[in-house]
Every structure is written in C-alpha cells, then in structure tokens.
C-alpha angles and dihedrals in degrees: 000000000000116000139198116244116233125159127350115316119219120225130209105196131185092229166004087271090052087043097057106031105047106046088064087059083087078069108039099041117066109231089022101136124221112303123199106188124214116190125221093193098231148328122239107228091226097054119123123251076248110036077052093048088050088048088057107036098090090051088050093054102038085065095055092045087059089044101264095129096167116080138201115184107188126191144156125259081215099173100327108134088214104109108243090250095063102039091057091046099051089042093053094048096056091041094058086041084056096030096043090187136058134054093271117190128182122216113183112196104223107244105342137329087268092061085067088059101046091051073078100045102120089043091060086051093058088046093056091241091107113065092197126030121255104268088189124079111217113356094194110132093002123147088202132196111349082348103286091140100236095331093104091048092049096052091045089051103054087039093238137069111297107236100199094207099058103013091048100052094040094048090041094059085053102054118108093231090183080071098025079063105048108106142182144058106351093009132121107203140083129283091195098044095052080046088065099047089043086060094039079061095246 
C-alpha cells in the first residue's frame, strides 16, 4: 500500500544503525515526509510475531501519544524462514490488534539493514566509497559469507572492518535509492527496501 505523507512519521527501529541512518531519508528522498526514529535495541531472531509486536507496542504508542499517529515499525528478517512479506504482515497484525489506534505499518529488511546498502553496491564503487567491486550480482535476502547477512561482504568491499554505527548511516546517505530500489528479475536492487519508501509514501 502507498501512502500520502502528512505530518511527521514515528519510527520504531531494531537498532543504533536504523536509528541513525532512516530518519536522514526526509533529507535524501524527495516527497519523505519528517521521521522521528525510537530504538528498540534489538530483536532477538527467535522472538515470536507476538512476543516482537509487544516489544514494540510502547514505542508505537508513544508516538501516537506525541502526535505522531503514523507508525513504521522496521525490523530485520535476520535468519527467520518466514518471506518478508509475511512476517510483516502477520507482526503487524498482531501490533494494531494490541495497539488498537494509529495507522500502524511493518517494513522487514530482507535480510538485514546492510542488504539495503549493498542494492547500491556498485553505486558506492563508482562513488570511491567502495575500495573492491561488488563480485555478487543482487544481495536481497542473502545470508552472505558464514551467515553475517551482508557484514563479511562489506568488509571485504571497503577493504577494512564495517563499523555499523558509523559505516551504516554514512553508506546509507550515499546510496542512489531511485536504482537500490529497483527489484525484480535482472535487477540489482532491494524489494524490501522499495517496500519502505512505498509506505513512507515515496
């Protein structure tokens, strides 16, 4: 579903990296409307559609209470079998059954925040920020290298150790998102991530 902008959005994020990194899309998409970012500070990958919707449930409403009455809640898919779709579907379910206001929508990273940097990898190449050139072709719902979900392939691609709380705000912000979003069969870029921007109404 697309949706029109209109006030400030709250966002309920997994972590420091989300924390940092979305709210500055209101800055780097044209029509992405104000973001104000609450952390959860992590999801275990083992938690329940319910027992993650109940973690969430006081950010969610502390954003309606401040007026804030549309609601992201962003997560990653991490190692769960369950497709992103679904998963976001059945969470947000449960979360608008618990929160009972608010228009409440659910984004899962597939597989994990990292994944929407690396749609843009070669991007990031061009742009010098990337010392190597991506080897791989689309990274979207990949567990990567010992299962790190896109960590080891960073690294490997700047050429030093990927610090998540500086490297993954900073890539993020020089991404083209108009190509990291494009999905689908010969293209490089991220499902979940144009999912995000669709629901922030971009």
């Amino acid at each position: 579903m697309k949706y029109h902008p209109t006030g400030t959005v709250g966002l309920v994020v997994e972590g420091d990296t989300e924390f940092y990194a979305l709210p500055r899309l209101s800055r780097l998409v044209t029509g992405c409307p104000p973001l104000r970012a609450a952390n959860l500070g992590g999801l275990g990958s083992d938690l329940s559609v319910t027992a993650i919707a109940k973690r969430a449930l006081p950010k969610a409403k502390a954003h309606i209470t401040a007026g804030r009455h549309r609601v992201v809640l962003c997560l990653d898919r991490e190692t769960r079998k369950a497709c992103p779709g679904q998963l976001a579907a059945d969470i947000r379910k449960e979360l608008v059954k618990l929160c009972k206001k608010g228009d409440i929508s659910v984004v899962v990273a597939d597989r994990a925040f990292e994944a929407w940097i690396l749609a843009d990898a070669r991007g990031l190449h061009e742009a010098k920020e990337f010392a190597r050139e991506p080897k791989f072709f689309c990274f979207e719902g990949e567990l990567g290298e010992r299962q790190q979900k896109g960590i080891v392939e960073l690294e490997r691609l700047l050429g030093r150790p990927y610090s998540k709380t500086k490297d993954g705000p900073r890539l993020f912000e020089k991404i083209r998102f108009a190509e990291a979003r494009q999905f689908g069969r010969g293209k490089k870029g991220s499902r979940s991530l144009d999912k995000l921007l669709r629901v922030l109404g971009v």
